[in-house]
NUMAR-926811 format. One line per 8 residues: for each residue x, y, z of C-alpha. Coordinates in steps of 0.05 Angstrom, whole numbers. Each point is the difference from the previous one (the first is absolute). Layout:
BEGIN
X Y Z ~ ...
***
This chain:
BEGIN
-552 798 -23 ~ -5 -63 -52 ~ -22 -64 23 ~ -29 -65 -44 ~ -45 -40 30 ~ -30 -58 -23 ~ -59 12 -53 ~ -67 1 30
-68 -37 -7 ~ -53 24 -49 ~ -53 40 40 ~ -54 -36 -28 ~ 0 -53 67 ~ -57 -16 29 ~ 12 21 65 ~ -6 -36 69
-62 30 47 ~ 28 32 68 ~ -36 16 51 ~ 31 62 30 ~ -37 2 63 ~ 40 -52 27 ~ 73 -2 23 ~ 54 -11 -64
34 -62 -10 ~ 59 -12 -23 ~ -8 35 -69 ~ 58 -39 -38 ~ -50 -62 0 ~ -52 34 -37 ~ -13 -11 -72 ~ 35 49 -55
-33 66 -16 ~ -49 -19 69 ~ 23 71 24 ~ -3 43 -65 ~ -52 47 28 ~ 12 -4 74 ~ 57 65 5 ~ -11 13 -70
5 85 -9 ~ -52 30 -41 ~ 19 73 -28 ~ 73 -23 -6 ~ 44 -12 -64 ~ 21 -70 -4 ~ 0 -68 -54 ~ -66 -40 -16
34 -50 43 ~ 81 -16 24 ~ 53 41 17 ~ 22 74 -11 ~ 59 29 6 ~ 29 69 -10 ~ -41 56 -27 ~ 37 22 -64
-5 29 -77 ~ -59 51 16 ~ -8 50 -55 ~ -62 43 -27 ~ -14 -29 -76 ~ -5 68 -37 ~ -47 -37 -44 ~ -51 -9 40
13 34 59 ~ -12 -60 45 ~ 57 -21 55 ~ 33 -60 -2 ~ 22 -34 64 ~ 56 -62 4 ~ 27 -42 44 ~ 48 -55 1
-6 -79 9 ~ 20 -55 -56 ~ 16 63 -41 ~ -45 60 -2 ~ -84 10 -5 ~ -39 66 6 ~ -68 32 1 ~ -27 60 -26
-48 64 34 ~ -28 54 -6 ~ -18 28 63 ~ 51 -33 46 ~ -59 -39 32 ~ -20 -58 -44 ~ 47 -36 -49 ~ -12 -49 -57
61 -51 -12 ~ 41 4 -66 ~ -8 -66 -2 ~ -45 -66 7 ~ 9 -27 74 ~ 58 57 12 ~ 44 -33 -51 ~ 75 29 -5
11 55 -59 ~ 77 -27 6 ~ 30 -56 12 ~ 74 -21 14 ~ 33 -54 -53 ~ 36 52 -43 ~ 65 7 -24 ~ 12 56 58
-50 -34 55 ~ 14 -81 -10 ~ -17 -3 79 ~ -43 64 26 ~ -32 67 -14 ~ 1 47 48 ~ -19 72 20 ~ -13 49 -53
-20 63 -24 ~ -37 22 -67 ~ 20 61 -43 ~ -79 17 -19 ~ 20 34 -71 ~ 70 -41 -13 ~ 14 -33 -65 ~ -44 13 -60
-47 43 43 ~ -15 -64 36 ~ 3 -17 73 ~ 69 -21 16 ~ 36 -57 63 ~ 67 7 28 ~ 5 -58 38 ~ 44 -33 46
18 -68 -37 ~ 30 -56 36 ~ 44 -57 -17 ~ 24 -26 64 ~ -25 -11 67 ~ 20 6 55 ~ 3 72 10 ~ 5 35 70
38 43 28 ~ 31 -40 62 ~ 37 -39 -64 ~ 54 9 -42 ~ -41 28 -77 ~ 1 -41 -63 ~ 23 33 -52 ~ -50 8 -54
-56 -28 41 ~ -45 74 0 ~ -4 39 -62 ~ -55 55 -27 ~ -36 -19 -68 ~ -56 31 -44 ~ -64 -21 -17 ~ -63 35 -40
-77 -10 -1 ~ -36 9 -56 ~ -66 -27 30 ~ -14 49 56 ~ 45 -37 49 ~ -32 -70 -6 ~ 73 -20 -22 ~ 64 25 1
40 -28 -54 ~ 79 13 6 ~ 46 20 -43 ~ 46 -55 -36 ~ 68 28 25 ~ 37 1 60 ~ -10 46 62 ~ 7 71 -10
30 -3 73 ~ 42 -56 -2 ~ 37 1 66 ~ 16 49 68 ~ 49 46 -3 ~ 68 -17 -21 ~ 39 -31 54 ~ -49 6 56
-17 -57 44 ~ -71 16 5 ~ -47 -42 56 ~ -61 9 -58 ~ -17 34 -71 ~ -73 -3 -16 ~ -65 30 6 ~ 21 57 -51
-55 59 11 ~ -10 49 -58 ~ -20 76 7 ~ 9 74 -24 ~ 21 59 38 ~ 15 66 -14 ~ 50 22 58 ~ 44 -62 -25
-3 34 -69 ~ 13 64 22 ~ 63 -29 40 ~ 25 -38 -51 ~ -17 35 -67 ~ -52 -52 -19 ~ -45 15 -56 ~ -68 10 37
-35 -62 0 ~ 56 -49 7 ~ -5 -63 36 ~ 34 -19 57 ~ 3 -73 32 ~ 18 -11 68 ~ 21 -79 19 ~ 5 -18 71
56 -44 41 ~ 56 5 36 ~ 74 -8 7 ~ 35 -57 39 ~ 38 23 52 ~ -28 75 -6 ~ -72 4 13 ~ -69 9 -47
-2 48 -69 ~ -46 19 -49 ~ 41 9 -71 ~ -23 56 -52 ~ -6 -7 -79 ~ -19 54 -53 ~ -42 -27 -58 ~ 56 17 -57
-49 -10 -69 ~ -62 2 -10 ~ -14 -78 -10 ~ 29 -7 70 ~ 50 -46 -30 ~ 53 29 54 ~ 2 21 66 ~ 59 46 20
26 -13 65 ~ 3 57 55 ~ 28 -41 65 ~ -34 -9 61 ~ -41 56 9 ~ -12 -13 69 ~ 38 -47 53 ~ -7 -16 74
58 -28 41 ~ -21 -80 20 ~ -58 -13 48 ~ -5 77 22 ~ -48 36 20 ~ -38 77 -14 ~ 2 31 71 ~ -1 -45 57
-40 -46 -46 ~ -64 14 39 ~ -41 26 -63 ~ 24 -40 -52 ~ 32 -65 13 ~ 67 -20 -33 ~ 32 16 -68 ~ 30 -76 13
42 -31 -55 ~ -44 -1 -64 ~ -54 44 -30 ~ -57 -27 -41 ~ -60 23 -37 ~ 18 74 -6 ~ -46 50 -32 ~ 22 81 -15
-47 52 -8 ~ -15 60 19 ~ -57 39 39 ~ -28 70 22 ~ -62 4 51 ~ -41 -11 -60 ~ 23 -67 -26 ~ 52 -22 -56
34 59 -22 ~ 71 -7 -47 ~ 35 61 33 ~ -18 -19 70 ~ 27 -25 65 ~ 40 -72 -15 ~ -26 -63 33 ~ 10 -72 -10
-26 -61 37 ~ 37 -59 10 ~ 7 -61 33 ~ 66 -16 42 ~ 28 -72 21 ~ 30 -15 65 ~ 11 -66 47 ~ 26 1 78
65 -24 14 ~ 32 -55 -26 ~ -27 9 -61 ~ -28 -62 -38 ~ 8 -15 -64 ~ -58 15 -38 ~ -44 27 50 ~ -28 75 10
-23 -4 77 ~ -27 69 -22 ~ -33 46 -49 ~ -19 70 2 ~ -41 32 -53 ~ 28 74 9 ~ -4 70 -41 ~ 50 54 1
-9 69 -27 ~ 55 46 -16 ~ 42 48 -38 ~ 59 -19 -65 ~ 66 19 0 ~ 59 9 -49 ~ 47 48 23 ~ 61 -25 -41
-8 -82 -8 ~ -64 -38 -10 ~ -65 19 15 ~ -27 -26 60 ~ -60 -9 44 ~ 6 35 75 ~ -60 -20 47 ~ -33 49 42
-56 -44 31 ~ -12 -72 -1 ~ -66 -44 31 ~ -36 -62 -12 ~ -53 -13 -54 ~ -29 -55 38 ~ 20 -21 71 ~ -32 -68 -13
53 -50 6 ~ -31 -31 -60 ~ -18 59 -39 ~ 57 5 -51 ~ 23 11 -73 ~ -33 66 -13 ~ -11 14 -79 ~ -33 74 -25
-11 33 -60 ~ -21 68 -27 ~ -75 7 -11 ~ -9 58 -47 ~ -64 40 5 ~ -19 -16 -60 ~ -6 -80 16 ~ -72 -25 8
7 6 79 ~ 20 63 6 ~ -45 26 -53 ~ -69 -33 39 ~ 28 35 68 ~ 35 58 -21 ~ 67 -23 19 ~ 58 42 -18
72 -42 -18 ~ 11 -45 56 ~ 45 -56 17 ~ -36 -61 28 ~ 34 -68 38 ~ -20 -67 10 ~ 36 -41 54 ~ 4 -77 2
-23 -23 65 ~ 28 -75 0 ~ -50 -55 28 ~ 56 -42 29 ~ 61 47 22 ~ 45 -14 -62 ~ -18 -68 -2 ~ 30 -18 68
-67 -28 25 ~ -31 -61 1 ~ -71 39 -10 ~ -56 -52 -34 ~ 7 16 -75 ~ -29 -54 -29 ~ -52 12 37 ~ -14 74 -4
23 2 -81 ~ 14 67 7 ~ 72 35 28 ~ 13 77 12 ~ -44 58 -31 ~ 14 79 -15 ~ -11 48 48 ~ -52 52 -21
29 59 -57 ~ 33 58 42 ~ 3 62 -26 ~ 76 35 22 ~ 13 79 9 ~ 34 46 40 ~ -31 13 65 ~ -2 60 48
-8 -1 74 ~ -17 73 29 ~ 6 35 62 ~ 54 -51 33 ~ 29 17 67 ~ 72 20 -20 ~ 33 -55 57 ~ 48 -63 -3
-57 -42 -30 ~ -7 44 -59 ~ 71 14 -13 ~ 19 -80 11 ~ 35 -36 -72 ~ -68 -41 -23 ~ -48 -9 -47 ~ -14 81 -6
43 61 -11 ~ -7 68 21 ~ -35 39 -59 ~ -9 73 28 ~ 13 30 70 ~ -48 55 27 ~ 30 29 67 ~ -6 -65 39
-62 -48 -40 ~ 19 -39 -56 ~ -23 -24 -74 ~ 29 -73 -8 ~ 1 -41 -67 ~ -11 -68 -3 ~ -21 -53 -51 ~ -72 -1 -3
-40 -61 -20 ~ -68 -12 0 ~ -47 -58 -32 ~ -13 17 -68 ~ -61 59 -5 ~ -33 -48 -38 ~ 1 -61 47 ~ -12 38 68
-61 35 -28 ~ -25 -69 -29 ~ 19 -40 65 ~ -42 55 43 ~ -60 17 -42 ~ -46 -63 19 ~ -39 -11 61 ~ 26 21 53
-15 23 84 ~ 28 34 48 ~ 25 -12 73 ~ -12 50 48 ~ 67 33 26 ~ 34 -15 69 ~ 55 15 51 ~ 33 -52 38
44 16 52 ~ 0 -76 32 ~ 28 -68 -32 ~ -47 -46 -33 ~ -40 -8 -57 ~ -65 28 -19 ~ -40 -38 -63 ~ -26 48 -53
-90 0 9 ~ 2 -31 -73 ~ 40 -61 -37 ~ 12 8 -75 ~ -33 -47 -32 ~ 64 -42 -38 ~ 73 6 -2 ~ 4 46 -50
0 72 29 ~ 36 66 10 ~ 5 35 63 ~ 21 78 3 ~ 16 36 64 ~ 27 55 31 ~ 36 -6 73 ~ 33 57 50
41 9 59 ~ 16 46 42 ~ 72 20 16 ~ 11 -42 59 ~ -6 -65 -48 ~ 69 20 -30 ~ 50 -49 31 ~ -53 -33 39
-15 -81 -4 ~ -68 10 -31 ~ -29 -39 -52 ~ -61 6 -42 ~ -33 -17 -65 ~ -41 -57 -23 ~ -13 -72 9 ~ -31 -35 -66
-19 -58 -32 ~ -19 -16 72 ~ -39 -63 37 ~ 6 -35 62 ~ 46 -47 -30 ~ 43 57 -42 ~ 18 72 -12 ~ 52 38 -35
24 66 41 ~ 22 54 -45 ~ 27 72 51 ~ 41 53 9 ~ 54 -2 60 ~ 37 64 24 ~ 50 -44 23 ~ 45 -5 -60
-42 45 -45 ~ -29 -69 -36 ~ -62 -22 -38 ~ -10 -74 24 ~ -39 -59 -30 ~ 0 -51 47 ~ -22 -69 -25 ~ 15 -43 57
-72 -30 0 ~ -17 22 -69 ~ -22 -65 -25 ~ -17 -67 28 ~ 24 -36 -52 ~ 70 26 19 ~ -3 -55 58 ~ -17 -56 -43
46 9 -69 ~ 69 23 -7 ~ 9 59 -44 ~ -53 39 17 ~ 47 70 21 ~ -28 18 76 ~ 66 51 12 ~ -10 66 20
3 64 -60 ~ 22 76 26 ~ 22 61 -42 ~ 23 57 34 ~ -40 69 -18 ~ 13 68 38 ~ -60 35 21 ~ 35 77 7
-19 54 42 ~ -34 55 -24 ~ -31 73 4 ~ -66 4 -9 ~ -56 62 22 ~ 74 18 35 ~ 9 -54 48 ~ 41 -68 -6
-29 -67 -10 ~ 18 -72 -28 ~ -15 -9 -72 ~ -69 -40 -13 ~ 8 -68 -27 ~ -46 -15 -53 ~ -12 -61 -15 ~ -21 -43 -64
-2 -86 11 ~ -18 -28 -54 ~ -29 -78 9 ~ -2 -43 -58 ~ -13 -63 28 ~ 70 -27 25 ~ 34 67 -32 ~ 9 56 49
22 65 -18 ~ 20 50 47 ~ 15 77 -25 ~ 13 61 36 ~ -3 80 -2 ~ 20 -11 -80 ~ 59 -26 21 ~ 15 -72 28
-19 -64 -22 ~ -9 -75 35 ~ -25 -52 -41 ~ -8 -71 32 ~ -35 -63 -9 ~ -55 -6 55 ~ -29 -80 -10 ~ -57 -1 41
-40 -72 4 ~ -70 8 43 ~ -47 25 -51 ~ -24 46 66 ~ 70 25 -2 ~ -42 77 -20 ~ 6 38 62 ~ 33 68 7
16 34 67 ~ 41 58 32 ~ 65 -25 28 ~ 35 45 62 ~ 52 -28 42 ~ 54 47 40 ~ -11 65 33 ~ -25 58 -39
-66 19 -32 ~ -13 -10 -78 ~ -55 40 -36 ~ -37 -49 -56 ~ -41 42 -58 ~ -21 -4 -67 ~ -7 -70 10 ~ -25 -31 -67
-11 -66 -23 ~ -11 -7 -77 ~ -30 -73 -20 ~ 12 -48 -58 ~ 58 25 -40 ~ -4 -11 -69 ~ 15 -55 -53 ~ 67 15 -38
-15 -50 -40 ~ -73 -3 -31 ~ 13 -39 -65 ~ 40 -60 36 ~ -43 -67 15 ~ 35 -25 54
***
């Protein structure tokens, strides 16, 4: 997702005083940068100051070892860590390390992804370059308006200077009528080599788009020398039929009518492995009928594992499970990258190869709402790192809910219980352990068999926290109208409701009275959030039960973060006003009885970004 807004103040304002123990006004009439630290995250990746956009061009500098991390917005800027906790940015007040103007890019940059030894040894862009906007997929293309072009640093990634020819990419496929070329992701894999008689080591580059007419694609290249001068088309590698769906649709949205932002790599239970199981993430566009003209009513950020083909034609991608990354209706635009062992990160916590994703959670849905910019000088941030492998579920009930088409598949069968594989992703080893390993207490567990709310017997001190928990239910809960979880960010004036419901197998976020301000200023998002997640049943000390759900909510500050049993994600905006907006309590509503335990609150969080000012 690309969008341009206008450039930003300085965050050097002096700032208007607010006194958030009384009711908001209208926050449009407040003075710019008056609301730079009210919802302002702290552990998150995100600019100085202004807007970010999509997470892109990540690569390990075999140099130094240190990770680079990019996103998108008036061209491309980046930071650097080494730990995955705190970052330093490339450059002065998160200036860009490219910049559109070009003979390839006269109008924008967009997503990317860096070769880390490319030309000369030296770390290496392939680019989308673009020459023409408009471009979306509910209008006819421009021919010539996306392209893919090179550029090098030779200054640790400050700058990427590009090369003085044309695009090594110049245009889609012949003859196709494509809804989108860009966002061109490079990577290696040995099962592709082995398919296709690669040398070992060859690069691949997967763009994403579409077809008019047809539905979404991702389109193949093989690197063909080794300046990466030319890119040998292999066809769409993988294609949906238009505005389809994987299953019923429950478990992982639509394929709709354009892809974006895909990344391919490959995993074991371990982490990145070459020769392992296939994934990619992506992003798919869609819009209700009719269909406006450039307008995306939705977009999903999914990931698909699965298995290539060749037989006698092409080779081909065949899915054989798909989810969601996020289920945040803003969480989108996934990037990832290989982080080797050997990196700095992996070497302080003893790592092995792993893949690790950032996803852009936009501050104002796309740009569709009027949210108070000016006045917050600050739009969208980057979910924490996630760390992707292969999950297992054991001891799974073999029944209908185990054998349904969703985001799992049946990886061994034991006369009647199960092994299921799934995508497993976690927050980043490094991150979790730094987010819980401050001060911290402990709530005492409880069963609540009766609607209502119960407040915890201690308030963290700030809005900056981490709650881990564990809950069960018993077997009559399945089906039942039961829900139960937690309220936070809570007052008397406001509180954000974040539980599990049996009735449609859904993590909920409701944020119906999540902020007060919400009443007073347009564009402050109040709509509900929900991801679906299956708890399964399962054998254990040889009788049945419902699968725990263990819960991780991470707070920072108008951030929320909600991750489950390694494998769902909800990431939302929570904008809480009162500054006693600090309560947590139990929430139960329904018939049924939830068991709370291991109820932990971790306080503070951490500072991602110690050398800033601001």
């Amino acid at each position: 997702m690309k969008i341009t807004p206008a450039v930003l103040a300085g965050s050097l304002t002096v700032r208007q005083e607010i006194d958030y123990n009384l009711a908001p006004p209208n926050l449009s009439t407040l003075s710019n940068s008056s609301l730079f630290d009210t919802w302002r995250p702290r552990a998150h990746v995100l600019p100085p100051f202004g807007q970010i956009g999509d997470p892109c061009m990540h690569y390990t500098d075999p140099e130094t070892g240190l990770f680079h991390v990019g996103w998108l917005h008036q061209g491309a800027a980046g930071a650097t860590t080494d730990d995955l906790v705190t970052y330093q940015d490339l450059n002065p007040d998160g200036q860009p390390f490219i910049v559109a103007g070009g003979k390839n890019d006269p109008i924008a940059v967009f997503d990317g992804s860096v070769i880390p030894s490319g030309i000369d040894g030296k770390p290496t862009l392939l680019y989308a370059s673009i020459s023409y906007l408009p471009i979306q997929w509910t209008i006819q293309y421009t021919r010539g308006s996306e392209t893919q072009s090179l550029a090098v640093s030779h200054d640790g990634g400050r700058n990427f200077t590009k090369l003085e020819q044309g695009p090594v990419i110049p245009s889609p496929p012949f003859a196709v009528n494509v809804t989108g070329f860009r966002d061109p992701y490079v990577f290696q894999n040995s099962r592709l080599d082995k398919h296709l008689g690669s040398a070992p080591g060859t690069w691949y580059v997967v763009i994403s788009g579409g077809v008019h007419g047809e539905g979404p694609s991702q389109f193949l290249y093989r690197q063909h020398d080794p300046d990466f001068q030319y890119w040998e088309e292999l066809g769409q590698w993988w294609h949906e039929p238009a505005n389809s769906t994987w299953g019923n649709g429950n478990w992982a949205g639509r394929w709709g009518y354009n892809f974006e932002v895909s990344n391919i790599f490959s995993l074991d239970e371990h982490g990145y492995n070459s020769e392992g199981e296939i994934f990619t993430t992506l992003g798919a566009e869609w819009s209700l009928s009719p269909i406006v003209p450039q307008v995306s009513d939705f977009r999903e950020m999914l990931w698909a594992a699965g298995r290539i083909s060749c037989g006698s034609g092409p080779v081909k991608f065949v899915p054989s499970m798909v989810g969601k990354l996020d289920w945040g209706t803003s969480a989108y635009a996934a990037a990832g990258k290989e982080l080797p062992a050997t990196s700095k990160a992996s070497q302080k916590s003893g790592a092995p190869d792993r893949f690790i994703s950032y996803v852009w959670l936009t501050g104002d849905f796309y740009g569709t709402l009027d949210f108070p910019t000016a006045q917050q000088n600050w739009t969208g941030a980057l979910l924490l790192p996630r760390e992707l492998s292969v999950g297992k579920i054991g001891n799974v009930v073999d029944n209908e809910l185990a054998r349904e088409t969703g985001s799992w598949r049946v990886a061994s069968d034991h006369s009647g219980v199960l092994e299921l594989a799934t995508l497993k992703q976690e927050i980043a080893r490094e991150a979790l352990s730094a987010l819980t390993s401050g001060d911290s207490f402990t709530e005492p567990g409880k069963t609540l068999n009766s609607p209502g709310v119960v407040a915890f017997q201690r308030l963290p001190e700030s809005k900056f926290h981490v709650i881990t928990a564990s809950l069960s239910f018993s077997s009559a809960c399945r089906g039942s109208d039961l829900r139960a979880g937690f309220q936070i960010l809570s007052s008397e004036h406001e509180s954000t409701t974040i539980y599990y419901q049996f009735s449609n197998e859904s993590i909920v976020v409701d944020r119906s009275n999540t902020s007060a301000a919400a009443k007073t200023t347009n564009g402050i998002d109040s709509r509900n959030e929900a991801g679906r997640l299956r708890l399964f049943d399962l054998v254990q000390d040889g009788k049945q039960q419902i699968e725990t759900l263990n819960l991780t909510i991470v707070v920072d500050n108008s951030i929320v973060e909600v991750h489950a049993n390694g494998r769902f994600a909800l990431s939302t905006w929570a904008r809480s006003w009162y500054s006693s907006s600090k309560e947590i309590r139990f929430f139960h509503d329904g018939s049924g009885e939830v068991r709370f335990g291991d109820v932990t609150v971790h306080e503070g969080l951490y500072d991602a970004w110690p050398d800033r000012k601001t």
